[in-house]
Every structure is written in structure tokens, then in C-alpha cells.
C-alpha positions in Angstrom: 100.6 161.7 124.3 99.4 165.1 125.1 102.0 167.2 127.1 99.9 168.3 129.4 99.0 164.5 130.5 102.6 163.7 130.5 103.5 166.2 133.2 101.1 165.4 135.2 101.6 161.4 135.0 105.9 162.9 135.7 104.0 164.6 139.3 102.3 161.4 140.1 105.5 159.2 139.7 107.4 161.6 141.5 105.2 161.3 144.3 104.7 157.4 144.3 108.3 157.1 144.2 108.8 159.6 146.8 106.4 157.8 149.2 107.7 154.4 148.8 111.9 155.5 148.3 114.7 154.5 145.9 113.6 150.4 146.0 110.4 151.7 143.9 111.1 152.3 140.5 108.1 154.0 138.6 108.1 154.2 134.6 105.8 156.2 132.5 105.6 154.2 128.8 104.0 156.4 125.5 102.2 154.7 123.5 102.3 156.5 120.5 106.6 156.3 120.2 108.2 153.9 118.6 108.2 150.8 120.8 112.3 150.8 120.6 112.2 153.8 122.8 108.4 154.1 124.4 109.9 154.9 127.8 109.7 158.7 128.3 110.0 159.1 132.1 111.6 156.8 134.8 112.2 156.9 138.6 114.9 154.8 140.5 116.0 153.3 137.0 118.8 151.6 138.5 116.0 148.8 139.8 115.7 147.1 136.6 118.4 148.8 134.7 116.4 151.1 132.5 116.6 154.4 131.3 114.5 157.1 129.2 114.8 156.1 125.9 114.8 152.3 126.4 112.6 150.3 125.0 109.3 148.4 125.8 108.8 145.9 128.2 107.1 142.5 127.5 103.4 144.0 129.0 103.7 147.3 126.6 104.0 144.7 123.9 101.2 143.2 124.9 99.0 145.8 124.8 100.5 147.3 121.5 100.0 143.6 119.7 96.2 143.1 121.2 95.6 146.9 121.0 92.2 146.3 123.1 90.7 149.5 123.6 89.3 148.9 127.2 92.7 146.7 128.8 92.2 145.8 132.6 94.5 147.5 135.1 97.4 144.4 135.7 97.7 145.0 139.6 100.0 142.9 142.2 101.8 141.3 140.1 105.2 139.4 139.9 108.2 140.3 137.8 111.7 139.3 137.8 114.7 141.2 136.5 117.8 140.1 133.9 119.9 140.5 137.5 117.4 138.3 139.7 115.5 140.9 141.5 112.2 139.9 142.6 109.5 143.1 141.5 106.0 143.6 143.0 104.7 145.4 139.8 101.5 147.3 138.9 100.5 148.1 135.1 97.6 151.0 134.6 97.0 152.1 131.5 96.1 156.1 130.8 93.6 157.1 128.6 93.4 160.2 126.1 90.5 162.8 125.5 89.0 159.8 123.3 89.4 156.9 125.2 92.1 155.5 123.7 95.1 154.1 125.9 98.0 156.4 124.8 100.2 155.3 127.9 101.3 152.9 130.3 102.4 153.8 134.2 104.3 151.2 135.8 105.1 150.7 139.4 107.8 148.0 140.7 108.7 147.3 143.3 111.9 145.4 144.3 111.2 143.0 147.1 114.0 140.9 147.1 115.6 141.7 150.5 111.5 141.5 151.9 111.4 138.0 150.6 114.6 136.9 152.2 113.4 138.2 155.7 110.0 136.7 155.0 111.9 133.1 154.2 113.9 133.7 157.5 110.5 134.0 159.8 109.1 131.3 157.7 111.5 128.7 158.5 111.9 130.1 162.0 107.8 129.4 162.4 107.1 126.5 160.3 108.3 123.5 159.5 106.7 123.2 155.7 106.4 125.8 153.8 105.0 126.2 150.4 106.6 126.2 147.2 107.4 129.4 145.9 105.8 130.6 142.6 108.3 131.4 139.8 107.8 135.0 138.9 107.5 136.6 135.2 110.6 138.2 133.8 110.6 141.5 132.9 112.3 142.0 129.7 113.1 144.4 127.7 112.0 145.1 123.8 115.5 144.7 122.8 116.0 141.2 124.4 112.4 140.0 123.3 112.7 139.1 120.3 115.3 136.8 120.8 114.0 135.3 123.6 110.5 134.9 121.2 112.5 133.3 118.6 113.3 130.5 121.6 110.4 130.3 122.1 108.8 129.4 118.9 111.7 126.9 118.6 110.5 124.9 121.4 107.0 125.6 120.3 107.7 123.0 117.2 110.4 121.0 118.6 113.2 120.8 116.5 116.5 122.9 115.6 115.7 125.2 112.9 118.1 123.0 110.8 115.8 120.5 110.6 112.8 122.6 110.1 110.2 121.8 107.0 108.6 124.8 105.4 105.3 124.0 107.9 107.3 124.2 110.9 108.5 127.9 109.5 105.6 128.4 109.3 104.2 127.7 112.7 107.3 129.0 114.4 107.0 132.2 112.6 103.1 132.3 113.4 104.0 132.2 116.6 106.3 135.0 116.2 103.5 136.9 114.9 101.1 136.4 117.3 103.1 137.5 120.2 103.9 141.1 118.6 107.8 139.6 117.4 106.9 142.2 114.4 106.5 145.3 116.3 110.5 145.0 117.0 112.4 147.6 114.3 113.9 144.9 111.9 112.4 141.9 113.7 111.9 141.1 109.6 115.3 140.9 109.2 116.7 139.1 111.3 113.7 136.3 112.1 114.3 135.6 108.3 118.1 135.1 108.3 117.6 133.1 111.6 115.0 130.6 109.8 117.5 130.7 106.7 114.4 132.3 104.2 114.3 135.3 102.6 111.9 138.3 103.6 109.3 137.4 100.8 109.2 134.1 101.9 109.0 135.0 106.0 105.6 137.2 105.0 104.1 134.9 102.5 104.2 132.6 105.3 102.4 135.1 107.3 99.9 135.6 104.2 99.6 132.0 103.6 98.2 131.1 107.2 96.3 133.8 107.4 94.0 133.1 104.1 94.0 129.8 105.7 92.3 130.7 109.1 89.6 132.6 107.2 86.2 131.7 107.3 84.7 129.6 104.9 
């Protein structure tokens, strides 16, 4: 990201979280790092824990796996911390001179204690109230691939003990597919998790992929 871009995203987060005070945590992401550590400015870090040099969260990821060159701005959103805060979160994605999304600012916004209030006057002026919607964790790089490697367990349904070489397959897939790979040494350690070696996790890879090819 071009330095000039970055302190000029640095003034707008200053003044966002200036506005809105120490519950609004406001994180500029570059693109071009190394996800590990794609976090080169942050406001009020103590609201999800993060600091400069942390790594990406689960929505970076996404946009460095799909790498879509025109992304929709993710507005109003839900998110929900390792420690149980509730965050009202925006995502808006910065362009370069080219057009290319080269960074991410991200506004959240913890609305925990707003909730609580909001359940109080709820129950004090209804007598039903709807069922609360289950927000999306927000989870950092360094936790994601772990919690993707649960995932593609479920995915197939079995321990990993009891795994055939097309159920690797798929759970690895799966891995792929949701950017697992994009995690420094996510080879590594997906392979001594499935009990394969390295070859054998990317001939998988290989392997499905001449498969989905058109005939």
C-alpha cells in the first residue's frame, strides 16, 4: 500500500474512533503483507484484543482467497469476539491508483453493554420477544486454521482416524477452498494432522482439481 494512502486511511481512523470513543475499535488491514501480520494500524485494540502486527481476520481471508477485484462494501454487520463481546462491524475495502483492493478498513463496534439495556426495555415492554440471531465470530488468522480443520472434520463426519483417502481428500478440499493455505505453514501442519505426508496433502489438491475440469 502506498504511504501516502496509509496516512491518510491512519487520519480517517483517528477521527472515526475519535467520534464514536474507546468502545470503537477501528483497524486498517494491507493487503499486500503477509496475512500473518496484515494489520498495520489499530485504534482501541483492547476491543477485540488485537494489535499492529497481528494477523488477519476471517473477512481479510476472504477477500485474499476470492481475490474479486470489485468486493461489495460488508456494512452492519455482526461479529463476536474470543471473550464474548457482541461487535457492530463494517468492512470497506480501499482501492489503489489501479483499482485493485490493496486494503481493508474495519470499524467495530462493541455493543455489548447496548444490548443488555436493549434486553432490559425489551422485557420491560413486551411479553415475547424474538429470538436473538447468533452473531459471526471474529477470529483471528492464527486461530483459523484450526478452527477450519474442525470444520472440514465435521464436513465428512468422522474422526480423522477413521478417514479413507476420499475423505482426505474432501476435508482437505475444503481446507483449500476456504483459504486454510494462505496460513504460513498451514502445509505442515494440515498434513501431520491428517497423518499424510506434504506430497500426498497437494496431490490430493492436484488430484481433485484435474477432476473438476471440464471435459
Amino acid at each position: 500500500m502506498e504511504a501516502g494512502k496509509l496516512e491518510l486511511l491512519k487520519q480517517v481512523a483517528a477521527g472515526i474512533a475519535a467520534q464514536f470513543g474507546s468502545s470503537c475499535e477501528v483497524v486498517i488491514h494491507d493487503l499486500s503483507r503477509n496475512p500473518d501480520h496484515s494489520i498495520v494500524a489499530i485504534i482501541n485494540g483492547h476491543v477485540s484484543g488485537r494489535k499492529v502486527g497481528d494477523g488477519a481476520s476471517n473477512v481479510v481471508m476472504e477477500q485474499l482467497q476470492t481475490n474479486d477485484p470489485e468486493p461489495k462494501d460488508h456494512l452492519s454487520y455482526l461479529m463476536k469476539t474470543p471473550d464474548g463481546k457482541i461487535l457492530k462491524s463494517s468492512t470497506v475495502y480501499i482501492r489503489n491508483s489501479k483499482g485493485k483492493v490493496s486494503a481493508i478498513l474495519a470499524i467495530n463496534y462493541d455493543i455489548s453493554a447496548l444490548l443488555m439495556v436493549e434486553s432490559a426495555l425489551h422485557g420491560l415492554v413486551s411479553t415475547e420477544g424474538p429470538q436473538p440471531t447468533e452473531p459471526e465470530k471474529i477470529v483471528n488468522i492464527n486461530d483459523l486454521l484450526e478452527e477450519l480443520i474442525q470444520q472440514s472434520v465435521a464436513l465428512v463426519g468422522k474422526p480423522v482416524a477413521l478417514m479413507n483417502k476420499d475423505d482426505k481428500v474432501r476435508a482437505i478440499q475444503f481446507l483449500n477452498q476456504n483459504g486454510a493455505f494462505l496460513v504460513t505453514k498451514s502445509g505442515d501442519k494440515v498434513a501431520k494432522y491428517f497423518g499424510i505426508s506434504k506430497y500426498t496433502l497437494y496431490s490430493y489438491i492436484d488430484t481433485k482439481q484435474e477432476e473438476d475440469k471440464p471435459l
